[in-house]
C-alpha positions, 0 to 999 in steps of 0.5 A: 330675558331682560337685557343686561346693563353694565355700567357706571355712573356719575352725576352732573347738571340735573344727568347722570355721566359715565364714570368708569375706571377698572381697578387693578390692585397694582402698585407700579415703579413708573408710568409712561404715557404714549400719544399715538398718531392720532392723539389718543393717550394711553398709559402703561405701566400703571394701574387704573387705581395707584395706592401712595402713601401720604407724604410720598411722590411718583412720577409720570414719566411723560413722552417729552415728543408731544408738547402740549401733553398735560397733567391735572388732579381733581382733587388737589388737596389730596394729590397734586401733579406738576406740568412735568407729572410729579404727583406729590400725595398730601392727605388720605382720600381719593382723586382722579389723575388727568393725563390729557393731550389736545381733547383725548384724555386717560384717567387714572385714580390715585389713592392716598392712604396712610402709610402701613409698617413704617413712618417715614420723618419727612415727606417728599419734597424740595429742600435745601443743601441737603435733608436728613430723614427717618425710616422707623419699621412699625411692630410686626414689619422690617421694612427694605429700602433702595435708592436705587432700582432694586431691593436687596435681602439684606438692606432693611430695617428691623421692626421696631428700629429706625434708620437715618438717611441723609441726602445731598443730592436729588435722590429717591428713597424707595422703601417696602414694608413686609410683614416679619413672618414672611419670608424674603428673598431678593428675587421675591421682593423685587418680583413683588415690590412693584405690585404691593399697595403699602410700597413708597417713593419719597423723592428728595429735590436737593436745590443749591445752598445759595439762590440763582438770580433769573429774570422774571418770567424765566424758568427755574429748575425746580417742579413749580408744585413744590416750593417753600419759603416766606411770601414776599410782597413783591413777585421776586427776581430770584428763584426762591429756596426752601428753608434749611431743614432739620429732624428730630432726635431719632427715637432708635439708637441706631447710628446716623448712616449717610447714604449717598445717592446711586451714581447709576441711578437716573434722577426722579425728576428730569428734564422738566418742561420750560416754563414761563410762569413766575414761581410764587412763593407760598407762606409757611408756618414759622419753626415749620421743618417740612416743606410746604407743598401747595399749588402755584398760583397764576399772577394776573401781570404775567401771560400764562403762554405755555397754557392750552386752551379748555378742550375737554369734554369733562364737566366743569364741576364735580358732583357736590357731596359725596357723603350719606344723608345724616352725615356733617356736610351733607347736601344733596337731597332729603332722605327721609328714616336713611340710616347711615351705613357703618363702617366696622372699627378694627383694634390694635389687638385685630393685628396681633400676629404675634407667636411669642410665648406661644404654646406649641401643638403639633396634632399627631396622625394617630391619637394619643393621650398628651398634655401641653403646659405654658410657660408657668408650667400650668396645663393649658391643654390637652389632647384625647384619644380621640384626638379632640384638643382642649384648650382650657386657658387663655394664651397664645397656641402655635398649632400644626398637624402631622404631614400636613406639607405633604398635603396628609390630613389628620382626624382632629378637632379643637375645641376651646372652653376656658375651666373656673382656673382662667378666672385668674388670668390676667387676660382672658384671650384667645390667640391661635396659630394655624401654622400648616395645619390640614384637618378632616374631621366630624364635630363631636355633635350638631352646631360644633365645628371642627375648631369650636370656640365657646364661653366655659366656666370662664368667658372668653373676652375675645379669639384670634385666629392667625394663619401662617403658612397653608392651611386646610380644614375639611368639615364632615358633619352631617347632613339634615340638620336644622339650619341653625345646628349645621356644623362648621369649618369653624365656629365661634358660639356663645357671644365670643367675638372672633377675628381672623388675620395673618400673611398665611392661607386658609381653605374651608370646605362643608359639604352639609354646613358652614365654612367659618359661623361666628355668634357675636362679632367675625372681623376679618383682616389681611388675610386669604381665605377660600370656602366652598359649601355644599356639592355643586351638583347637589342642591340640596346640601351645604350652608353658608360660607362666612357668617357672622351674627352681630356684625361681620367687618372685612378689611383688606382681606382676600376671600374667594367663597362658592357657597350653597346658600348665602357667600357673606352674612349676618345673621341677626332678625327680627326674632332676635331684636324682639327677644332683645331690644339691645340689639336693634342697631346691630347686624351691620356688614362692612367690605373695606379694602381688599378682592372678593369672588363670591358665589352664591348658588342658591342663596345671597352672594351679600345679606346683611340684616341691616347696614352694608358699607361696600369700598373693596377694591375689587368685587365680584359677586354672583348669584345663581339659584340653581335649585330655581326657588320660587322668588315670589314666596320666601326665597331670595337669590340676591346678587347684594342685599341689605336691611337698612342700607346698601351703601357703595363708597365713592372710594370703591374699585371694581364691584360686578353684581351679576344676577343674570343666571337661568336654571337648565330649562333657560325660564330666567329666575334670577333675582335683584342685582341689588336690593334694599329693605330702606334705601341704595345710596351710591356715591360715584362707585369708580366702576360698578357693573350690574348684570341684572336678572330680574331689576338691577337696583331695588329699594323699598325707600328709596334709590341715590345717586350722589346726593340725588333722590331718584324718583324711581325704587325699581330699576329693572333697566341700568341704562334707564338712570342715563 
């Protein structure tokens, strides 16, 4: 058996250099860096990858014991730290957070993204006398707040509303949007808060109204990373101020509500380190109302004394482009026929949790004949006595079954074909809700599921499918079927494009076919979703877990897949682009955000048919080949597989390619940990570990590693790129 190599990777002058960071999705209310007696820093309290929202602060509360403790980002213009350890997230993107005392040093990555649920009107910052801002709950979110260290039920804001804060104290406003269907209590939201990504702190520094003259070269009270005022010729003898700041008219009619600060609350910032540099003010755009948020320069006239000599150990210059080959300011070396990975595109209507005029069906234990009109009073639905539900027209159904809280399942299927009458409709979409929803049925025949989604007399622009509350569906179709007509938990047919969201759970079993089959476009977006196929001790039966054919696009989601064959997939091939030319640029797979525990027994853990974009944050893909397929014929046992590329951003967490199974007798017959019919381009990657069965990476073009075009395709030893 070939040794395993687990690693990650980064490059530097003509080498490349460990770049490792475990990421745990965890979002954390404080940070306190340790030196133990031998120097070395450890940091609790806080994930090895921090998500902010741009515009907010955190601060790294730093043992104050160890003078020459430090704090640097490598990315300024994304995030910047102070030397009292204020972050300050500026712009979305990606930088490492330096946390150093003498030559031991602890790295933690900090993720700026765009604040999700709310807006808030101004960023964290210095301001002063004092500073008035907006929270606005974003549609579909209430957004709680506290300035203190605790969230309470009560204190939030509405969706679709906003509310006024005005501060004339240094104060912390710490807010956390939920989704309006999830239901908060005040010990779920404070057990919560500290661990969701969407979760900010926006410290607000009140300086005086009038300026305090100091000498220069004499430390000022205020974070030297956060200033704002006009640049003066001349380095000032006062401690330049920030300008008078003002927000506009707030869109809600909410009233204007002072809130003052938390008396017991400890200010976000103290005890700041002294410092001897001069503050050097930065220029400002003129009739600007934020603060500018900048880096402070060093003047050459004043000695930087508090400044510790370079000790580290780290490269002086980061890899110099972390972009694909075809794409604008990209620099590393040529790739020749390199198809840039594509990144799926989610629409507004992809969040559409909505359960407004919703058509309510509840799928009875034993079947009876039923109708179900809309609001106009049509007929949108109807139930057999064979309990298959029919729905005929477009809108929105809010569906249950019968005992389903009890964990009882009903023998149900649904199926949706719009008749000649939807032609009429002004939208032609479909949005379900499975609200406690536990089905356990046969498809009515071959290549149905037991929710089938298909074009009738009218097509049907687009379905939704929303998840709220527990969900199970159990697929007993047969079994010996043509690969192509097994049936499904759930199925979308006939080039319907299908989307599944919601704050809910859903769980798809197959014993002989697929959990979730979509023909056309599957997008996948906040939601959890666990699919087991076939019989673990039976090789010979179950499908796919999660397919599309066209293109299937993973954002945020939380997928936990143990399937007979391949865990995700496109299904697009050469057969179908020889049919239809239209459809040579498609059959591309994105992993955008999100965890992911997939297990491939006999099949591909990944394949996607052409392009493969992978930035999840945390991924762990096996593949076993339990029935021990001959790998030199057809088969393939892959741990990751694309056609065209396999792309790993350099925004991705933790991802685990494990290959390394053996079959009963222990002849290893594993297959590639990563695989691809053009090129493997990774760009950093925080933490990639490959345990490989037969090569750890193969690519039939080629093989980079940030830019650098390596001159091997076939890497059976990972520590060999070293």
């Amino acid at each position: 058996m070939k040794k395993q190599a687990q690693t990650g990777f980064r490059r530097t002058t003509g080498k490349l250099t460990a770049w490792l960071l475990t990421g745990a999705l965890l979002l954390s209310n404080g940070v306190c860096p340790e030196v133990s007696a031998a120097g070395k820093v450890t940091i609790k309290n806080m994930p090895a990858v921090k998500y902010m929202p741009a515009g907010s602060s955190f601060l790294v509360k730093a043992n104050q014991k160890n003078a020459k403790l430090s704090f640097t980002s490598s990315k300024k213009k994304i995030a910047s730290v102070d030397k009292s350890g204020l972050i300050l997230a500026k712009k979305k993107g990606t930088t490492k957070l330096t946390v150093s005392s003498g030559r031991k040093s602890t790295k933690v990555t900090i993720k700026v993204v765009p604040s999700k649920g709310f807006t808030m009107s101004k960023k964290a910052g210095v301001y002063q006398g004092s500073v008035t801002t907006t929270l606005k709950a974003q549609k579909g979110y209430q957004v709680y707040y506290t300035t203190s260290d605790k969230f309470a039920k009560k204190t939030k804001v509405k969706a679709g509303t906003s509310k006024k804060f005005t501060f004339t104290k240094t104060t912390t406003l710490k807010v956390y949007p939920v989704r309006t269907n999830q239901k908060m209590t005040t010990a779920k939201l404070n057990k919560t808060a500290d661990t969701n990504r969407n979760r900010g702190d926006y410290c607000y520094l009140i300086k005086a109204a009038e300026a305090t003259s100091v000498p220069t070269g004499t430390a000022v009270s205020v974070p030297t990373a956060i200033v704002a005022s006009p640049l003066p010729t001349t380095v000032p003898a006062t401690t330049p101020t920030a300008p008078v700041t003002s927000d506009k008219p707030a869109a809600s009619q909410t009233p204007d509500v002072s809130v003052a600060p938390d008396v017991t609350t400890t200010p976000f910032v103290t005890n700041l380190p002294v410092e001897t540099d001069p503050v050097i003010p930065t220029p400002e755009p003129t009739g600007s109302k934020e603060p500018v948020i900048t880096d402070i320069p060093v003047t050459s006239d004043t000695p930087d004394v508090t400044k510790e000599p370079a000790q580290s150990s780290e490269p002086t210059e980061m890899p110099i482009n972390i972009l694909q080959p075809g794409e604008e300011g990209y620099c590393g070396d040529a790739a020749d026929g390199y198809v840039t990975a594509y990144k799926g595109i989610f629409e507004e209507s992809d969040s559409n949790v909505s359960i407004d005029n919703a058509v309510k069906i509840t799928l009875p234990k034993t079947a009876a004949k039923q109708e179900f009109q809309d609001n106009d009073g049509n007929v949108a639905a109807s139930l057999s006595k064979k309990n298959k539900l029919s729905i005929t027209k477009p809108g929105t159904y809010l569906i249950s079954s019968e005992g389903s809280a009890s964990g009882d399942a009903v023998a149900a299927t649904i199926e949706v074909s719009y008749d000649a009458d939807a032609a009429a409709a002004a939208s032609q979409e479909l949005h379900m809700i499975l609200d406690g929803v536990h089905l356990a049925a046969a498809p009515s025949k071959t290549d149905n599921g037991v929710i089938t989604i298909k074009n009738g007399d009218t097509d049907i622009s687009k379905a939704i499918i929303t998840v709220l509350g527990e969900n199970v569906i159990e697929d007993q179709g047969t079994a010996d079927l043509n690969l192509d007509d097994h049936t499904a938990g759930i199925m979308s047919k006939k080039n319907v494009p299908l989307t599944l969201n919601g704050s809910g759970s859903l769980q798809i079993s197959s014993l002989n076919g697929n959990g979730i089959q979509c023909k056309n476009f599957l997008k996948l977006q906040d939601v959890t979703i666990k699919v087991t196929t076939g019989n673990a001790e039976d090789t010979s039966v179950g499908n796919n877990g999660i397919s599309g054919k066209t293109g299937l696009f993973v954002k945020n989601a939380d997928l936990t897949i143990d399937a007979a064959g391949d865990a995700l997939k496109t299904t697009l091939d050469a057969a179908d682009i020889e049919a239809d030319a239209t459809l040579a640029e498609l059959g591309n797979m994105s992993i955008d955000g999100g965890k992911y525990q997939l297990t491939a027994r006999n099949g591909d853990g990944i394949s996607a048919s052409r392009t493969l974009y992978l930035s999840p944050d945390e991924m762990t893909v096996t593949a076993q080949n339990k029935a021990g397929k001959d790998l030199t014929a057809a088969g393939s046992c892959k741990a990751v597989k694309a056609g065209a590329t396999l792309y790993v951003s350099p925004d991705s967490g933790s991802i685990t390619a494990d290959n390394s199974q053996t079959v009963d007798n222990g002849e290893l017959t594993a297959d590639d940990a990563l695989y691809s019919d053009g090129y493997i381009c990774i760009n950093g990657g925080e933490d990639l570990t490959v345990k490989p069965g037969k090569s750890a990476l193969r690519a039939e073009k080629g093989i980079l590693f940030n830019g650098h075009l390596e001159d091997t395709l076939n890497v059976e030893d990972y520590k060999t790129l070293f």
